[in-house]
C-alpha positions as CSV (number, residue, x, y, z in Angstrom):
1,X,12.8,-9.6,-6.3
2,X,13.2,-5.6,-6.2
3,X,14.3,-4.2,-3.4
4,X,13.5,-0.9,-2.1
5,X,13.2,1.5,0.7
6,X,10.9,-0.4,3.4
7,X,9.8,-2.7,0.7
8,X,10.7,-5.3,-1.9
9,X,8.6,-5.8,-4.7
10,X,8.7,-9.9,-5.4
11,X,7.7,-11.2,-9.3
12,X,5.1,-13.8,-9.1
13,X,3.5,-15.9,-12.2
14,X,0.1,-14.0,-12.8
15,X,0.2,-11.3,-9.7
16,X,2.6,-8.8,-8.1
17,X,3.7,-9.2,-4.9
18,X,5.0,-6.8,-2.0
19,X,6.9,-8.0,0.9
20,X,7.1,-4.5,3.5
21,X,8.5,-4.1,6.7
22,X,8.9,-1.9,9.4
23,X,10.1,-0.8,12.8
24,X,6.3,-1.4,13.7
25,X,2.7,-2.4,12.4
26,X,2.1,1.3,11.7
27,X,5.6,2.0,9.5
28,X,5.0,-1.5,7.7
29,X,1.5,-0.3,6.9
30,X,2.7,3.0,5.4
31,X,5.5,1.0,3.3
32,X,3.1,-1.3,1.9
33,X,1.0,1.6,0.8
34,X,3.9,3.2,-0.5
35,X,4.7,-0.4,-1.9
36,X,1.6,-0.3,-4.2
37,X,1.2,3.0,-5.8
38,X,4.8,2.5,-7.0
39,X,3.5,-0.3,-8.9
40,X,0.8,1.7,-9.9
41,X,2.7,4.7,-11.3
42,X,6.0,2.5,-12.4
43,X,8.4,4.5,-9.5
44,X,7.7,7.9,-10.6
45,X,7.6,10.7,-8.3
46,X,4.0,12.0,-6.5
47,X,3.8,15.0,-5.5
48,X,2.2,16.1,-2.1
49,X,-1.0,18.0,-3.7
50,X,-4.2,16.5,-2.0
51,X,-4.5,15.3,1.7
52,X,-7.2,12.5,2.0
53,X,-7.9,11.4,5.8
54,X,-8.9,7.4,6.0
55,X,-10.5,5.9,9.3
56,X,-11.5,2.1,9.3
57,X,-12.8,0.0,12.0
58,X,-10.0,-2.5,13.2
59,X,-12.2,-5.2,14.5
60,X,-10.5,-8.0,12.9
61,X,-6.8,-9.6,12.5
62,X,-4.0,-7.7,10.9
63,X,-4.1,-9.7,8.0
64,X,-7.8,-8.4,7.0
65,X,-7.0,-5.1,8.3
66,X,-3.9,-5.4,5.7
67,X,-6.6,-6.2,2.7
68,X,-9.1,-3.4,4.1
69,X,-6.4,-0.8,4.1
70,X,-5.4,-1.4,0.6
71,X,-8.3,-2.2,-1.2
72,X,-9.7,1.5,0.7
73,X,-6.9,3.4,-1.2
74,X,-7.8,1.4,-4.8
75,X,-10.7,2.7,-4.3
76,X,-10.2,6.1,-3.7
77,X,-7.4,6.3,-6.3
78,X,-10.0,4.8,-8.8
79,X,-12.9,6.8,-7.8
80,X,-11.2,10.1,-7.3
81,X,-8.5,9.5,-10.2
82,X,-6.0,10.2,-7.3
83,X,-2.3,8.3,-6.6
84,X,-0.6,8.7,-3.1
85,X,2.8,8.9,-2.3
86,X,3.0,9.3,1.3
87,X,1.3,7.8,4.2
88,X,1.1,8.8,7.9
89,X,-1.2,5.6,9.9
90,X,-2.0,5.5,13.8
91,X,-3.2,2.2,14.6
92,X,-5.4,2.5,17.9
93,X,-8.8,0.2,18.4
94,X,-8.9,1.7,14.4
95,X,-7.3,2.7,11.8
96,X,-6.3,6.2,11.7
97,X,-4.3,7.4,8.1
98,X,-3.1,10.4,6.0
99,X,-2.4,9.9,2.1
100,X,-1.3,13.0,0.1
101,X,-0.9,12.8,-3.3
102,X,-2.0,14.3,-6.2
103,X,-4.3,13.3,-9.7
104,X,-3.5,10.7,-12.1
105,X,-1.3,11.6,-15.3
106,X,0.1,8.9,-17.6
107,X,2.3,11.7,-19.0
108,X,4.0,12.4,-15.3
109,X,3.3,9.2,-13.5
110,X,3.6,6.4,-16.9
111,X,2.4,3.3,-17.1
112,X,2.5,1.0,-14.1
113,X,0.5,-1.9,-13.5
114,X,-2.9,-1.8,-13.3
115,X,-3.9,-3.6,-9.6
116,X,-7.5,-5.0,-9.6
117,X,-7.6,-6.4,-6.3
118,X,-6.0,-6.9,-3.3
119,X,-5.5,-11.2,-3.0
120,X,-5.6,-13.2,0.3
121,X,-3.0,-15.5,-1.3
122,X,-0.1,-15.8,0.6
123,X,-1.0,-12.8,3.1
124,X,1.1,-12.6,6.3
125,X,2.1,-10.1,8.5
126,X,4.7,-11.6,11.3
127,X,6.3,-9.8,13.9
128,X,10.4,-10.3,13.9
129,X,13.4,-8.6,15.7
130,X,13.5,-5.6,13.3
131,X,9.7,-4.7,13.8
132,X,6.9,-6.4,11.3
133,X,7.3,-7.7,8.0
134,X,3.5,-7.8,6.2
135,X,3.4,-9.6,2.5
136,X,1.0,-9.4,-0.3
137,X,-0.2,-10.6,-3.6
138,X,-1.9,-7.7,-6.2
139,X,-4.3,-9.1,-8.7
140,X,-3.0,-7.2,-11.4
């Protein structure tokens, strides 16, 4: 397990997984977003370049909402050739979020891995004395 600012990144036999916490669901949502495009781009640094606003119904439990919210920045990241290093969500009867970043270059942002898919497998979000702790499994 690596540990990190808001999140600890956990090795697992075929996947990645992402354990992220925070004071609240909102903070543990950013971290978690945060969580994955470090895996993505191997730590390195993303600038603030490109502001991308993402709204998405929340009509089911946090643990779908979890999937939904990641699986919405693969696809944006893959479709725009974008990676996003900070996050800004407002969770209301939906999901309200920021992501800046900036465009995809192995030069500045190396080889990470390579997420596919968001998994269900072993998804939790639990609410604890600190705030919320959410975990995830990346297909990678």
């Amino acid at each position: 397990m690596v540990h990190r600012r808001g999140y600890n990144i956990i090795d697992h036999t075929a996947d990645i997984g992402v354990e992220a916490s925070g004071k609240n669901l909102e903070e543990a949502f950013e971290n978690l977003a945060e969580s994955m495009f470090a895996i993505i781009t191997d730590e390195s640094v993303i600038e603030n370049k490109i502001k991308k606003e993402i709204v998405l119904p929340r009509d089911s439990d946090t643990e779908q909402l979890v999937v939904d919210w990641l699986s919405e920045l693969l696809y944006l990241s893959d479709v725009s050739g974008l990676v996003f290093g900070k996050f800004r969500v407002k969770l209301n009867d939906q999901l309200e979020a920021l992501a800046w970043g900036e465009p995809y270059s192995r030069h500045k942002h190396g080889y990470g891995a390579a997420i596919k898919a968001v998994t269900y497998h072993l998804l939790s979000a639990k609410n604890n004395k600190n705030g919320v702790t959410i975990r995830v499994l990346f297909d990678v």
